[in-house]
N, C-alpha and C positions, 0 to 999 in steps of 0.2 A: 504494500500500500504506500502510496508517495503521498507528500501534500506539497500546497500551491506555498507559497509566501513571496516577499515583495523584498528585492533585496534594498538595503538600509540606507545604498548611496544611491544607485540609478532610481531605483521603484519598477524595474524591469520587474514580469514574475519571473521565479524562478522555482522550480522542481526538487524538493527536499526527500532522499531515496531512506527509505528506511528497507534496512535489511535484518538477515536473521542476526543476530549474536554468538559468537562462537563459546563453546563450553567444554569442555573434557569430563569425564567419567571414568573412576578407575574400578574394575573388578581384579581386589587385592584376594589370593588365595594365600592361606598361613593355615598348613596342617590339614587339607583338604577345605577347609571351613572358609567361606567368603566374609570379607570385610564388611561392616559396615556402620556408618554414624546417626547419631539422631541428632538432627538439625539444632542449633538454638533459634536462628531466624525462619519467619513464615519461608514457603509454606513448611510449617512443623512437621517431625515423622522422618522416622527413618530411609535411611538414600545411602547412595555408594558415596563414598568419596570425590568431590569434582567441585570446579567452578568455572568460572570464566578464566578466558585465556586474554595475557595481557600484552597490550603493545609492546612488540620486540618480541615476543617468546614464540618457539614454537609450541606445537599441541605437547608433544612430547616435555619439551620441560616445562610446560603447564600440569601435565599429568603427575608426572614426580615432584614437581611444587607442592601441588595441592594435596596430593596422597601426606608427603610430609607434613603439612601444615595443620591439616585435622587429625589425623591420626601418628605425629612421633615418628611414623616408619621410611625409613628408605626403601625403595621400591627395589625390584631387579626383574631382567626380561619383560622389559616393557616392549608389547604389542600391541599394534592396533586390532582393535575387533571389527569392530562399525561404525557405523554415525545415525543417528536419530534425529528427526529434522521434524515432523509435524507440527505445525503452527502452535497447537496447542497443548504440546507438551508439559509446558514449564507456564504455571498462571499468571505470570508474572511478563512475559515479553516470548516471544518468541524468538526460540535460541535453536542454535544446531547441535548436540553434542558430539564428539568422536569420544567411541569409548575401547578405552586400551587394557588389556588384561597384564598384571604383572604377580611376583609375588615378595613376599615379605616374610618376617621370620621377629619374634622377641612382643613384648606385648604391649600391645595397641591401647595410647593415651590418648583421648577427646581432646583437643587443642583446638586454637581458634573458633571458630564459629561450630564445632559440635559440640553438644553439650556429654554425649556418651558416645563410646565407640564398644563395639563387639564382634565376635563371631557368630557364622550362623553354617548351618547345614542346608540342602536344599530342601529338607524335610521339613524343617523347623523358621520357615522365613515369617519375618515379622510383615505387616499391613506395609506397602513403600509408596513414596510420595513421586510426584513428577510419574515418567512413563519406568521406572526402573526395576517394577517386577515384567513387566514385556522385554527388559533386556535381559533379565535375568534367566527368564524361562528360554529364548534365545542362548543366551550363552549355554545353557545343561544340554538344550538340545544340540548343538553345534560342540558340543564338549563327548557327549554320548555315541554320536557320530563320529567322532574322533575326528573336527577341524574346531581350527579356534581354539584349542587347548592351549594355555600359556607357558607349556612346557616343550611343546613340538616348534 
């Protein structure tokens, strides 16, 4: 969706492009068990680790940034999985995310913006916020099939 505006020296219109937002998503394995944090800010509820990616970085060291930042851990075998792009993913703006699979090891401290971080099994997953139980079930099944494994 664009809009019109008027720019401030000519008063020519001019065309204001709004695009998606880029964001990252990490599916951290430690011990078979997936990572994951409970938000502090809206929307509240448990989510993978991720954010926005910032001027200058790539996804990649957006992905290890941010895996650090909420959760304590250094990532390793960082791959990409996907990207998630539906408008209305995220209720907030619509963003793109690429989501990278890695893993980690030692135990997971809530930091920054999560308020709790933990393990889960795919048996045992908690209610997820944004679209990230459809990535999730994506990744087991792309896992179970044996691609997309973050160890292949």
């Amino acid at each position: 969706m664009n809009e019109s505006m008027r720019c401030p020296h000519c008063q020519n219109e001019i065309t204001a492009h709004r695009n998606p937002v880029p964001t990252v998503d990490i599916i951290i394995e430690i011990a078979g068990k997936i990572l994951l944090i409970e938000r502090k800010n809206p929307p509240h509820g448990w989510a993978l680790p991720g954010g926005f990616v910032d001027y200058g970085e790539s996804f990649e060291q957006a992905a290890a940034r941010e895996a650090l930042e909420e959760t304590g851990l250094a990532v390793t075998g960082l791959k990409q999985f996907h990207t998630y792009s539906r408008p209305d993913r995220d209720p907030r703006q619509h963003t793109a995310s690429t989501v990278y699979t890695a893993q980690a090891s030692g135990a997971p401290q809530a930091e920054d913006d999560a308020g709790r971080a933990a393990l889960f099994t795919e048996g045992n997953l908690p209610p997820l916020v944004f679209d990230h139980a459809e990535i999730l079930a994506d990744y087991y099944t792309a896992k179970k099939a044996g691609r997309g494994r973050p160890d292949k």
